[in-house]
PDBQT receptor file of N, H, CA, C and O in Angstrom, charges set to zero:
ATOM      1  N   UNK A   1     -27.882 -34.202  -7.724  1.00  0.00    +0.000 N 
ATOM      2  CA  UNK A   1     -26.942 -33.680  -8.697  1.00  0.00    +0.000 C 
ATOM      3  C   UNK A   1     -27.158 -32.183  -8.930  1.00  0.00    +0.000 C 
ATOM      4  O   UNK A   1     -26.346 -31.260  -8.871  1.00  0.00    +0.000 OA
ATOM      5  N   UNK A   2     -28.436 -32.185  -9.203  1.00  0.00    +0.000 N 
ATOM      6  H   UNK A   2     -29.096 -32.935  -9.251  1.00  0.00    +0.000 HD
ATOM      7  CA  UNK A   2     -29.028 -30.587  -8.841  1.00  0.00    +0.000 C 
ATOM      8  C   UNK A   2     -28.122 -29.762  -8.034  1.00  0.00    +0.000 C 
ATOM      9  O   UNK A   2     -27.232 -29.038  -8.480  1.00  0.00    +0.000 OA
ATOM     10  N   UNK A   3     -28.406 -29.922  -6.921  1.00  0.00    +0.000 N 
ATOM     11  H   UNK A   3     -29.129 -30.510  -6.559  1.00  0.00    +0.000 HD
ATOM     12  CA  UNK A   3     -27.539 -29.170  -5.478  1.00  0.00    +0.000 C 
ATOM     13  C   UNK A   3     -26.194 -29.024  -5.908  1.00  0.00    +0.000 C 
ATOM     14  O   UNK A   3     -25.699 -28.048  -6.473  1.00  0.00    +0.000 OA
ATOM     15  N   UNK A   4     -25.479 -30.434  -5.481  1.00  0.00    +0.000 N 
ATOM     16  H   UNK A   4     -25.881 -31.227  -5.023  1.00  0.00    +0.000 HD
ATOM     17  CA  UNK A   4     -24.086 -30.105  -6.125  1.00  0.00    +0.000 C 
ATOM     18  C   UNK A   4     -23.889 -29.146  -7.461  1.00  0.00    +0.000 C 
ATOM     19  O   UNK A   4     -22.922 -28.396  -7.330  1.00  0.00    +0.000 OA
ATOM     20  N   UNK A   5     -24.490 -29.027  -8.534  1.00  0.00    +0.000 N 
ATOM     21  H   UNK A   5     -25.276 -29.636  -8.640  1.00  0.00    +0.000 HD
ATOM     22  CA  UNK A   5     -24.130 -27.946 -10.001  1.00  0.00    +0.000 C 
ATOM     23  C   UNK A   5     -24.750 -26.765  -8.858  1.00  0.00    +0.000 C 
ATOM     24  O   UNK A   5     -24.081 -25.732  -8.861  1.00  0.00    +0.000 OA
ATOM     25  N   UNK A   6     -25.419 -26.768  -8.306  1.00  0.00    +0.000 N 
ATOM     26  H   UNK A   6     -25.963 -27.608  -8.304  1.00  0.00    +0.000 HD
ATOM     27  CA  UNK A   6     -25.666 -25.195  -7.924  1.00  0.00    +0.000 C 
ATOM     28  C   UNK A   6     -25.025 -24.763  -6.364  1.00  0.00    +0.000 C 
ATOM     29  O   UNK A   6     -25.528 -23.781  -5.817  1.00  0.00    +0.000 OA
ATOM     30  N   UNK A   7     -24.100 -25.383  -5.780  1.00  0.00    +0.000 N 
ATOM     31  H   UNK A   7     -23.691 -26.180  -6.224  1.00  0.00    +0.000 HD
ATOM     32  CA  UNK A   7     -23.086 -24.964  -5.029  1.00  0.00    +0.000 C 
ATOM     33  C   UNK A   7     -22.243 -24.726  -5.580  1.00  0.00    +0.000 C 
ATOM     34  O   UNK A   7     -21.658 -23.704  -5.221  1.00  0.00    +0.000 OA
ATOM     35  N   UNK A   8     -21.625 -25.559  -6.859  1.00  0.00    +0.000 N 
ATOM     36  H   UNK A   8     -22.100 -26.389  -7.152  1.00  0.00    +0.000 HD
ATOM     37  CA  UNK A   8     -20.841 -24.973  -7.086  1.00  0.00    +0.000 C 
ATOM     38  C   UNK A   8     -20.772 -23.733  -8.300  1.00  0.00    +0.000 C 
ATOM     39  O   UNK A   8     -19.707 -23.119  -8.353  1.00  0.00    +0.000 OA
ATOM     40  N   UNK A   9     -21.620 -23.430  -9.057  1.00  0.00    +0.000 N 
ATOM     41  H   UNK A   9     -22.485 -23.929  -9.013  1.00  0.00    +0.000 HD
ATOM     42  CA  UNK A   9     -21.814 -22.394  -9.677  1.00  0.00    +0.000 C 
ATOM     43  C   UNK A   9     -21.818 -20.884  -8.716  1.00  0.00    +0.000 C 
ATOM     44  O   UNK A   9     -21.239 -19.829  -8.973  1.00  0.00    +0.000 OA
ATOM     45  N   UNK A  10     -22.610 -21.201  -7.650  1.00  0.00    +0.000 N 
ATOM     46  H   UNK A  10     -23.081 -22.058  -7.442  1.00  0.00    +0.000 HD
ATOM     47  CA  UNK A  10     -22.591 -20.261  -6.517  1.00  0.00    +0.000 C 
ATOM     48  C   UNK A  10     -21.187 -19.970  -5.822  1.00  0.00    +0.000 C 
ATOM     49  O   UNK A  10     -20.788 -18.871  -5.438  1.00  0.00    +0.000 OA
ATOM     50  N   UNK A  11     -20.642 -20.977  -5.757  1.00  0.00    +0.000 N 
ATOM     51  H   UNK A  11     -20.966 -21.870  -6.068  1.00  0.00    +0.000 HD
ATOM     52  CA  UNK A  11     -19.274 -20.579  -4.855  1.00  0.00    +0.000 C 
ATOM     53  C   UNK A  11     -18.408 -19.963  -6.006  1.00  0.00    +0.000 C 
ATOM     54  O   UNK A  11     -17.507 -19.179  -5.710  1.00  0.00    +0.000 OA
ATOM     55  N   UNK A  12     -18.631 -20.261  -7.178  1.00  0.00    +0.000 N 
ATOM     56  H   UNK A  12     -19.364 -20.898  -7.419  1.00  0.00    +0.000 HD
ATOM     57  CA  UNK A  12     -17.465 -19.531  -8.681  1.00  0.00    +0.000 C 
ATOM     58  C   UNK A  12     -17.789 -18.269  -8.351  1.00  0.00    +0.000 C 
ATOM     59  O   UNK A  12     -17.031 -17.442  -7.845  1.00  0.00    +0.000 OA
ATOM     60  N   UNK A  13     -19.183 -18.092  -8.707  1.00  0.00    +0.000 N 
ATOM     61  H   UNK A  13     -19.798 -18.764  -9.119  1.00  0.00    +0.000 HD
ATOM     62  CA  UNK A  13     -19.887 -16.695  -8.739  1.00  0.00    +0.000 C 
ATOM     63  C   UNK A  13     -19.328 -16.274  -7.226  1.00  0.00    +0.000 C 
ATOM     64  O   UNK A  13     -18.131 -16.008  -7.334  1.00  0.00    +0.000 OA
ATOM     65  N   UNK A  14     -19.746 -16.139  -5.983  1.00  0.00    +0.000 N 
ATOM     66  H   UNK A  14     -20.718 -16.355  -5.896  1.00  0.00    +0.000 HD
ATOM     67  CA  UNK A  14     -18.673 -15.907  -4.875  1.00  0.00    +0.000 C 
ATOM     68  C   UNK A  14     -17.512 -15.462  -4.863  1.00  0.00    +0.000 C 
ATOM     69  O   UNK A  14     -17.075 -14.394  -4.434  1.00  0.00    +0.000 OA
ATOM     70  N   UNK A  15     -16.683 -16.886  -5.678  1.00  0.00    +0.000 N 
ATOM     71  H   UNK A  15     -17.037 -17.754  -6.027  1.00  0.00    +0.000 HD
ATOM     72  CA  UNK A  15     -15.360 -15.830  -5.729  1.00  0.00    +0.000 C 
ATOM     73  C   UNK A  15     -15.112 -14.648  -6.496  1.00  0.00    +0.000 C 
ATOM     74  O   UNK A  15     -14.462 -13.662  -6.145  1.00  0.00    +0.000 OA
ATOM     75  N   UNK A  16     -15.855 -14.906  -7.867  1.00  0.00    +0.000 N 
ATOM     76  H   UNK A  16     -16.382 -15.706  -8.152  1.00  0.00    +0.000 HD
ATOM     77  CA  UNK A  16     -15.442 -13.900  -8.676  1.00  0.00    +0.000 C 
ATOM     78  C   UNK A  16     -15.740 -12.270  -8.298  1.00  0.00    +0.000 C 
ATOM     79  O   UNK A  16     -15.010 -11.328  -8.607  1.00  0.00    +0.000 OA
ATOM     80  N   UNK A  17     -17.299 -12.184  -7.375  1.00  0.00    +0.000 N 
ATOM     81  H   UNK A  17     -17.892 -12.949  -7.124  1.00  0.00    +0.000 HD
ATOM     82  CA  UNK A  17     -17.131 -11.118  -6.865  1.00  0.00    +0.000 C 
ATOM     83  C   UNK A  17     -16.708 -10.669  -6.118  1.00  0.00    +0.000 C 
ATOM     84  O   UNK A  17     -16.894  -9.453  -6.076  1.00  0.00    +0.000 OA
ATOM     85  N   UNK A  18     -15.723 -11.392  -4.839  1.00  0.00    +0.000 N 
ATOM     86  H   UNK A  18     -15.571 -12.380  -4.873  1.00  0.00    +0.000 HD
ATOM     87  CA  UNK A  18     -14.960 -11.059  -4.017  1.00  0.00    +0.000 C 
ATOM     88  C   UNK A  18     -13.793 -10.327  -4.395  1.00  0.00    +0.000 C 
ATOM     89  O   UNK A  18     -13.137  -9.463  -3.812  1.00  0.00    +0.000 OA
ATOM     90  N   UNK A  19     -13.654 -11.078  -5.912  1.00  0.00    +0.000 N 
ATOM     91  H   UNK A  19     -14.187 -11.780  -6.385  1.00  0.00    +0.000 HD
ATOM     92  CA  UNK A  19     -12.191 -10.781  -6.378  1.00  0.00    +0.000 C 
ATOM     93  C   UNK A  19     -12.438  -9.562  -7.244  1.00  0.00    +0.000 C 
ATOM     94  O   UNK A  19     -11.488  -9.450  -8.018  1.00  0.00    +0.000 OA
ATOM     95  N   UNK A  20     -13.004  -8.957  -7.357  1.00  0.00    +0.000 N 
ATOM     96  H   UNK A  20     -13.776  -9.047  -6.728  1.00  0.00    +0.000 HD
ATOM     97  CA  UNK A  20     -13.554  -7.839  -8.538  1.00  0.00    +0.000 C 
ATOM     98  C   UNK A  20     -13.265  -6.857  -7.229  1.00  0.00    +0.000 C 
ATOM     99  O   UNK A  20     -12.488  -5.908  -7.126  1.00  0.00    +0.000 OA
ATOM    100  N   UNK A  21     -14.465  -7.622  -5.971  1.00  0.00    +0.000 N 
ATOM    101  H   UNK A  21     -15.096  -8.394  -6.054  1.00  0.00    +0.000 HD
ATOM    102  CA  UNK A  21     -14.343  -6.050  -5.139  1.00  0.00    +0.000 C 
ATOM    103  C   UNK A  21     -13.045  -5.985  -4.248  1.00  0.00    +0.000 C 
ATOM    104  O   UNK A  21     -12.834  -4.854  -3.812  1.00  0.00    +0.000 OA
ATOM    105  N   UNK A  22     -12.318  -6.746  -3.956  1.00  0.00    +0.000 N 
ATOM    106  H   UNK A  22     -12.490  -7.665  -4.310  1.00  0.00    +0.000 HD
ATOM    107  CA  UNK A  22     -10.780  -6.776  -4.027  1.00  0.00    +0.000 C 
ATOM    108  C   UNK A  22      -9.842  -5.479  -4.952  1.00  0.00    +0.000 C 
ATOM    109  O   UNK A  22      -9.105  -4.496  -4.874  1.00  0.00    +0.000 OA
ATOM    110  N   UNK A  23     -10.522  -6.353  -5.766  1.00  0.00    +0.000 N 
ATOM    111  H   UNK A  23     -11.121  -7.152  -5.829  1.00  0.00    +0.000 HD
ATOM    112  CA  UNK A  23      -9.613  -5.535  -7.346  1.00  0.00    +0.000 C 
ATOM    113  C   UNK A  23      -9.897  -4.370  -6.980  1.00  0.00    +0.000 C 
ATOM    114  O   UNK A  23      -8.978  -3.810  -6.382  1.00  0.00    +0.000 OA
ATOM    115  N   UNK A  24     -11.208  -3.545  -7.164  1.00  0.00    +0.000 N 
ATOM    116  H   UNK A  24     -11.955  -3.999  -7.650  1.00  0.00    +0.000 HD
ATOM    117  CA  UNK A  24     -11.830  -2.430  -7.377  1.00  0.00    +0.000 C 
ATOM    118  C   UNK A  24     -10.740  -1.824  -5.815  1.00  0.00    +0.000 C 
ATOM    119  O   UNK A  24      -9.660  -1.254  -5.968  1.00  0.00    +0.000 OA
ATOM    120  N   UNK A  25     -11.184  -2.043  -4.829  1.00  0.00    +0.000 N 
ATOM    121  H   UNK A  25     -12.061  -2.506  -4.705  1.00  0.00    +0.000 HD
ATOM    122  CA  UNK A  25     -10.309  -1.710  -3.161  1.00  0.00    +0.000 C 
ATOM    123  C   UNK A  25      -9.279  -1.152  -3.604  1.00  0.00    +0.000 C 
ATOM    124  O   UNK A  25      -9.079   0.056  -3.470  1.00  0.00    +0.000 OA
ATOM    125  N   UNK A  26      -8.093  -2.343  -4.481  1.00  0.00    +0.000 N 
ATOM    126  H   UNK A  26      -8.256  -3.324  -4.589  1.00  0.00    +0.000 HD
ATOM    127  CA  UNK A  26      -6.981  -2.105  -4.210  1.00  0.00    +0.000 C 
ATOM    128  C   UNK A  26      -7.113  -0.756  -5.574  1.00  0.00    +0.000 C 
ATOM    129  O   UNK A  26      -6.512   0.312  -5.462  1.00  0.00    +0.000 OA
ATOM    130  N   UNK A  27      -7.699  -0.981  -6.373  1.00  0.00    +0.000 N 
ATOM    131  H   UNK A  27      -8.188  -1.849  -6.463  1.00  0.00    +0.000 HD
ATOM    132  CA  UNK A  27      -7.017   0.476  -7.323  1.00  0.00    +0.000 C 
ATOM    133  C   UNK A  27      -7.471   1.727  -6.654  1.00  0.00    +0.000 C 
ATOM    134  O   UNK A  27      -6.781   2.686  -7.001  1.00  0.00    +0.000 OA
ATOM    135  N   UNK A  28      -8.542   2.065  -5.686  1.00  0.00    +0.000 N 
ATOM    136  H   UNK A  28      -9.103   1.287  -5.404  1.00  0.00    +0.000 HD
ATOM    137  CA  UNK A  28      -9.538   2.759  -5.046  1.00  0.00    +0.000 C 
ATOM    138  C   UNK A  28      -8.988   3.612  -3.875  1.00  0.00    +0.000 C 
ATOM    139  O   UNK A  28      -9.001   4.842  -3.834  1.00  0.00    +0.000 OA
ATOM    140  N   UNK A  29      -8.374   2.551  -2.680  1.00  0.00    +0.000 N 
ATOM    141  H   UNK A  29      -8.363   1.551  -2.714  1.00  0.00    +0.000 HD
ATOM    142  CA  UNK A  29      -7.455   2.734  -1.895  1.00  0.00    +0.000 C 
ATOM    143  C   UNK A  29      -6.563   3.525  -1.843  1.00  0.00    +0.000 C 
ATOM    144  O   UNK A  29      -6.311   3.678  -3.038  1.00  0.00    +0.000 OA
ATOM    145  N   UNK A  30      -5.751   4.281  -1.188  1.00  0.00    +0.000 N 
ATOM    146  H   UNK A  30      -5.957   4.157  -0.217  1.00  0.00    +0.000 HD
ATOM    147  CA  UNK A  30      -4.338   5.131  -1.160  1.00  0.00    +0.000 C 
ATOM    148  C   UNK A  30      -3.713   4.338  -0.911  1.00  0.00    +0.000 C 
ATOM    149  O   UNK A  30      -4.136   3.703   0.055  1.00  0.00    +0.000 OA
ATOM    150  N   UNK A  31      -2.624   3.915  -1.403  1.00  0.00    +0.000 N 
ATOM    151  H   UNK A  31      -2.280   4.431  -2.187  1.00  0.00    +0.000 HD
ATOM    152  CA  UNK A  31      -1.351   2.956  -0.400  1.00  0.00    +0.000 C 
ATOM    153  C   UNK A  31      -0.762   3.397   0.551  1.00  0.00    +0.000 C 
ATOM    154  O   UNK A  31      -0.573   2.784   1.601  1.00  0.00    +0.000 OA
ATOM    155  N   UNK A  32      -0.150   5.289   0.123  1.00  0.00    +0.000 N 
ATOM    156  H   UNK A  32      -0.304   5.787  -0.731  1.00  0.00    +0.000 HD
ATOM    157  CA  UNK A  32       0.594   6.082   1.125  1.00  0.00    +0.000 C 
ATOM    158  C   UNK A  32      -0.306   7.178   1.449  1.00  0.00    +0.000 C 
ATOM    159  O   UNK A  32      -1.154   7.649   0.691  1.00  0.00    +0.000 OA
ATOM    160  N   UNK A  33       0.006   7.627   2.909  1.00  0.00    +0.000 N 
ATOM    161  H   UNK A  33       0.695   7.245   3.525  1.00  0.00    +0.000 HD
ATOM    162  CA  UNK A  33       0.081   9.195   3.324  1.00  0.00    +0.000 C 
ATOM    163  C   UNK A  33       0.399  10.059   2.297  1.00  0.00    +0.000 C 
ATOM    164  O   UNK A  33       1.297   9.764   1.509  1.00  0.00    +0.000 OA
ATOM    165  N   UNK A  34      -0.246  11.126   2.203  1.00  0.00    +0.000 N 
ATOM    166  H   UNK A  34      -0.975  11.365   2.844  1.00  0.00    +0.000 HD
ATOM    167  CA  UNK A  34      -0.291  12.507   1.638  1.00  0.00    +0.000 C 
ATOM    168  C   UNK A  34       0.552  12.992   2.469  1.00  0.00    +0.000 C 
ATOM    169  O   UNK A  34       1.064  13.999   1.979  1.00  0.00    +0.000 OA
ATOM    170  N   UNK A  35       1.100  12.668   3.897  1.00  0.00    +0.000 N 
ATOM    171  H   UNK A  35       0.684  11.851   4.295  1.00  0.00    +0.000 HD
ATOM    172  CA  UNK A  35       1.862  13.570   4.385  1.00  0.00    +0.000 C 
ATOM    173  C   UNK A  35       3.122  13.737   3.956  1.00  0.00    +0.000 C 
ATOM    174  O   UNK A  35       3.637  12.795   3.354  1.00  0.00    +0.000 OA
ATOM    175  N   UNK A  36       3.955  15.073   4.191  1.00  0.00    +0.000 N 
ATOM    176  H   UNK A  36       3.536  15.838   4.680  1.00  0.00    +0.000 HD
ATOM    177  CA  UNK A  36       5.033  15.127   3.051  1.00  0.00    +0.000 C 
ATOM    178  C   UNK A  36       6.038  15.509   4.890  1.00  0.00    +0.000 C 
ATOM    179  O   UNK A  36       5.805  16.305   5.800  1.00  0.00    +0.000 OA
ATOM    180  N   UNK A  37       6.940  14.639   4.707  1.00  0.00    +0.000 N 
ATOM    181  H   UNK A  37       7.129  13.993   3.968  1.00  0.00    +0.000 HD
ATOM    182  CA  UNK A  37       8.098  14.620   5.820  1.00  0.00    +0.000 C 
ATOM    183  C   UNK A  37       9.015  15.733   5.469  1.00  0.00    +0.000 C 
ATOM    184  O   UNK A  37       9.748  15.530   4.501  1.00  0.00    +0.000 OA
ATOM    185  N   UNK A  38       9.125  17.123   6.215  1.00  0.00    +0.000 N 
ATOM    186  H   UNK A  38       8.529  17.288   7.002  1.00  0.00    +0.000 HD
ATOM    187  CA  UNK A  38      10.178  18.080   5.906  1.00  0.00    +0.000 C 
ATOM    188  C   UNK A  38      11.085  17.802   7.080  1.00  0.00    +0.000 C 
ATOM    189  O   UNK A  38      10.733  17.535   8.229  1.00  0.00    +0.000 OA
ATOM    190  N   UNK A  39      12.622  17.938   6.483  1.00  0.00    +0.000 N 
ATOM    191  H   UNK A  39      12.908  18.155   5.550  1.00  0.00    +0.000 HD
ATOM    192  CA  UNK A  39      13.555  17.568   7.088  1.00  0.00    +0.000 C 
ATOM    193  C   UNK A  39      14.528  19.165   7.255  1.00  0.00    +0.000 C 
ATOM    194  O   UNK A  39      15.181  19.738   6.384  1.00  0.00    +0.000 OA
ATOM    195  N   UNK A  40      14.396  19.399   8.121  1.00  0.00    +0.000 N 
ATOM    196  H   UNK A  40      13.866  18.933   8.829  1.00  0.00    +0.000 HD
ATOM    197  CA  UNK A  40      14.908  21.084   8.328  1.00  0.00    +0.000 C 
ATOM    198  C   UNK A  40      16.906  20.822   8.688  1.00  0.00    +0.000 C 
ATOM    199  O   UNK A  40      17.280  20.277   9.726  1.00  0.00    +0.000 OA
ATOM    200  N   UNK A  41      17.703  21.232   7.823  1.00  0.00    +0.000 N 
ATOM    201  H   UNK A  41      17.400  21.675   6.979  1.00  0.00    +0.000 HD
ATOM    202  CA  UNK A  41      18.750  21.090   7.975  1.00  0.00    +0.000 C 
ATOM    203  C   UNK A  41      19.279  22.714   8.752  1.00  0.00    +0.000 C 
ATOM    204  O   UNK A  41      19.010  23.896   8.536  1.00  0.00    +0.000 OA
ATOM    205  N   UNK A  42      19.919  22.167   9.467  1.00  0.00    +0.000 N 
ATOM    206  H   UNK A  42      20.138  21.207   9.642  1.00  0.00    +0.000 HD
ATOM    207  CA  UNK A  42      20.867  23.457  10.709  1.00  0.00    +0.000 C 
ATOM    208  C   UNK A  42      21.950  23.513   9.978  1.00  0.00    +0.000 C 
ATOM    209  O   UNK A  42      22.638  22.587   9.549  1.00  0.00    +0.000 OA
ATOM    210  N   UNK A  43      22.101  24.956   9.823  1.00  0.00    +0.000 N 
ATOM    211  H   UNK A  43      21.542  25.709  10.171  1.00  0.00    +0.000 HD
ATOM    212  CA  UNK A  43      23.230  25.078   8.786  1.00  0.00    +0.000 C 
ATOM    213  C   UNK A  43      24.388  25.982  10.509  1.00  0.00    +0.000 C 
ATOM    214  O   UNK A  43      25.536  26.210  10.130  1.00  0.00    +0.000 OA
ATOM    215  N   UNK A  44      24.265  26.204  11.318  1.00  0.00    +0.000 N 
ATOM    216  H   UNK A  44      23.332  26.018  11.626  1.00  0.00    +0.000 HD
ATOM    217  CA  UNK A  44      24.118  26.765  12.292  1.00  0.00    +0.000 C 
ATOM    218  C   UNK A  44      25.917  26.017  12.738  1.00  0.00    +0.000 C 
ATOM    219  O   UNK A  44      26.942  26.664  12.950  1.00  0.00    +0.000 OA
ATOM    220  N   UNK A  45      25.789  24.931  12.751  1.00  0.00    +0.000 N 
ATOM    221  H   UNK A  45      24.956  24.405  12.579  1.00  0.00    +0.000 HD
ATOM    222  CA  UNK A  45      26.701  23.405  13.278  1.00  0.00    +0.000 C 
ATOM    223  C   UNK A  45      27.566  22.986  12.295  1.00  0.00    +0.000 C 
ATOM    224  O   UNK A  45      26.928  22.688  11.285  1.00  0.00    +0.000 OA
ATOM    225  N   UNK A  46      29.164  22.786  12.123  1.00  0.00    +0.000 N 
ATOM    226  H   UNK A  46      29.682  23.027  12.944  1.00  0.00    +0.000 HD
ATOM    227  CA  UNK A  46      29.456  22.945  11.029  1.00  0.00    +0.000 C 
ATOM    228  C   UNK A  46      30.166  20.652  11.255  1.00  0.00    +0.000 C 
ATOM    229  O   UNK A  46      30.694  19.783  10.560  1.00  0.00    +0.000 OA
ATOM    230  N   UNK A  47      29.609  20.844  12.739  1.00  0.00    +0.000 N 
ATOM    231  H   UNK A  47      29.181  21.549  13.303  1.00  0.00    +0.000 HD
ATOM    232  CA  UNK A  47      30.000  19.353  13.042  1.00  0.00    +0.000 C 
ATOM    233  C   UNK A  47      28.882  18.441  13.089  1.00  0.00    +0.000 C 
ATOM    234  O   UNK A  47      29.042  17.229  13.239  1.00  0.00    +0.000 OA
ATOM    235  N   UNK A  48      27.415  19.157  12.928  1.00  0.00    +0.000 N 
ATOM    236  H   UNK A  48      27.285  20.141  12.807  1.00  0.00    +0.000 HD
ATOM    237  CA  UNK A  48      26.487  18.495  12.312  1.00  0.00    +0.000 C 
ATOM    238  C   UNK A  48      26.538  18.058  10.862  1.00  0.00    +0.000 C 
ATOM    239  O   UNK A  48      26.359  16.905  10.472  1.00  0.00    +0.000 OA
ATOM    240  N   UNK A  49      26.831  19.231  10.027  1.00  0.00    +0.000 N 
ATOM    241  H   UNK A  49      26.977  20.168  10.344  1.00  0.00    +0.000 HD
ATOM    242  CA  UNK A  49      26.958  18.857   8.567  1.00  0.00    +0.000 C 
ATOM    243  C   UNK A  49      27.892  17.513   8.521  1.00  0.00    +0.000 C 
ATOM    244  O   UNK A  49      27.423  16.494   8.014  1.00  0.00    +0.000 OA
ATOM    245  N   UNK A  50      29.502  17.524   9.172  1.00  0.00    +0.000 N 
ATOM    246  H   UNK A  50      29.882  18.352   9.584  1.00  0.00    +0.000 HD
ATOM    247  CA  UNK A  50      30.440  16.571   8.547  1.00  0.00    +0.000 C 
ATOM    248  C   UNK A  50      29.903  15.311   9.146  1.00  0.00    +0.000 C 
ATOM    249  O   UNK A  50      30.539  14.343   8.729  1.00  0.00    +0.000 OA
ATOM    250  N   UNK A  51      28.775  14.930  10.135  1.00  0.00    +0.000 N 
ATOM    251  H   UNK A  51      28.258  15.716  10.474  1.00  0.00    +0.000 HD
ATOM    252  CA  UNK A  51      28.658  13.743  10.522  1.00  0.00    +0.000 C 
ATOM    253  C   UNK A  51      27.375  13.729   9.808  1.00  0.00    +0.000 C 
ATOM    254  O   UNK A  51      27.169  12.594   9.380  1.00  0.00    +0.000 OA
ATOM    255  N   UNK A  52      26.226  14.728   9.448  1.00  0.00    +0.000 N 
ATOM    256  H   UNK A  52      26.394  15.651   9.796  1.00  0.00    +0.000 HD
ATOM    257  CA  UNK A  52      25.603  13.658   8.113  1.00  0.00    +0.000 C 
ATOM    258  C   UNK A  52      25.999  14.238   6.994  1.00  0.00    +0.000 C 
ATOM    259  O   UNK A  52      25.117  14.494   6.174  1.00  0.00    +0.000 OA
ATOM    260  N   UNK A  53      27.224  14.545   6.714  1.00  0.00    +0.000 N 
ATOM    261  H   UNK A  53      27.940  14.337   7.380  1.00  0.00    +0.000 HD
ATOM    262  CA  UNK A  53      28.214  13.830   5.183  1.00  0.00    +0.000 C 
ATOM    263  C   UNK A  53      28.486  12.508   5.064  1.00  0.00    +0.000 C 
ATOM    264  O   UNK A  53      28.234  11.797   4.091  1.00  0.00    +0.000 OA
ATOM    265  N   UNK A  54      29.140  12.118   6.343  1.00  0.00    +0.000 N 
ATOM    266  H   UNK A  54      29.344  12.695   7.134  1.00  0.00    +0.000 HD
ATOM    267  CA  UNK A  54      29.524  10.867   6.031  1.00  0.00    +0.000 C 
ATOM    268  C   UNK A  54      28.207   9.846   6.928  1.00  0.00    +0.000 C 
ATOM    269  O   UNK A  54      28.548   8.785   7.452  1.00  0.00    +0.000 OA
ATOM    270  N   UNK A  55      27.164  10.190   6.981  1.00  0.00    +0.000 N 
ATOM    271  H   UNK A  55      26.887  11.052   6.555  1.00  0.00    +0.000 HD
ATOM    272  CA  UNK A  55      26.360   9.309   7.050  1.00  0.00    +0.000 C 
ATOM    273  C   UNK A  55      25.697   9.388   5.769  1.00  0.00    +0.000 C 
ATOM    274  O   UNK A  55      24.671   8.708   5.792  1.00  0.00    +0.000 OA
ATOM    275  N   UNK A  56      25.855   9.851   4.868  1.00  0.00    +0.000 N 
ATOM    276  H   UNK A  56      26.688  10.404   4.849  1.00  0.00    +0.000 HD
ATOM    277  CA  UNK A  56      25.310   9.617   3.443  1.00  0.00    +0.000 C 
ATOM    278  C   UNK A  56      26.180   9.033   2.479  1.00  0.00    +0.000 C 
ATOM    279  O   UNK A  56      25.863   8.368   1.492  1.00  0.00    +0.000 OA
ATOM    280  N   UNK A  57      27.395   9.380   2.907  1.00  0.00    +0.000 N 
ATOM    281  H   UNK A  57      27.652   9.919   3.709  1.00  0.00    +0.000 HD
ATOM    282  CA  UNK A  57      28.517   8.191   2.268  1.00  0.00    +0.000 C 
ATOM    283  C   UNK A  57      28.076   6.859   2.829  1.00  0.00    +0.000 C 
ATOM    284  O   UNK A  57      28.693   5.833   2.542  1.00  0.00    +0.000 OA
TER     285      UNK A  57
């Protein structure tokens, strides 16, 4: 009976620190890139502009 109460006290304790250092990861972690996407528009093309006009419509 021994054994059994102390597997399973051990496996609680187990999870709970898995789940703490889980926890801790995910607030810790970056989700995204720092990289910042520049999108350089050609003002140059006046038939570039009207086809992404209406690709933003």
């Amino acid at each position: 009976m021994n054994d059994f109460r102390m597997k399973v006290i051990l496996t609680i304790l187990t999870g709970i620190i898995f789940s703490f250092l889980f926890i801790l990861l995910a607030f810790i972690l970056p989700t995204q890139s720092d990289k910042q996407i520049i999108i350089k528009k050609h003002s140059n093309d006046p038939l570039l502009q009207e086809v992404s006009k209406s690709f933003a419509k």
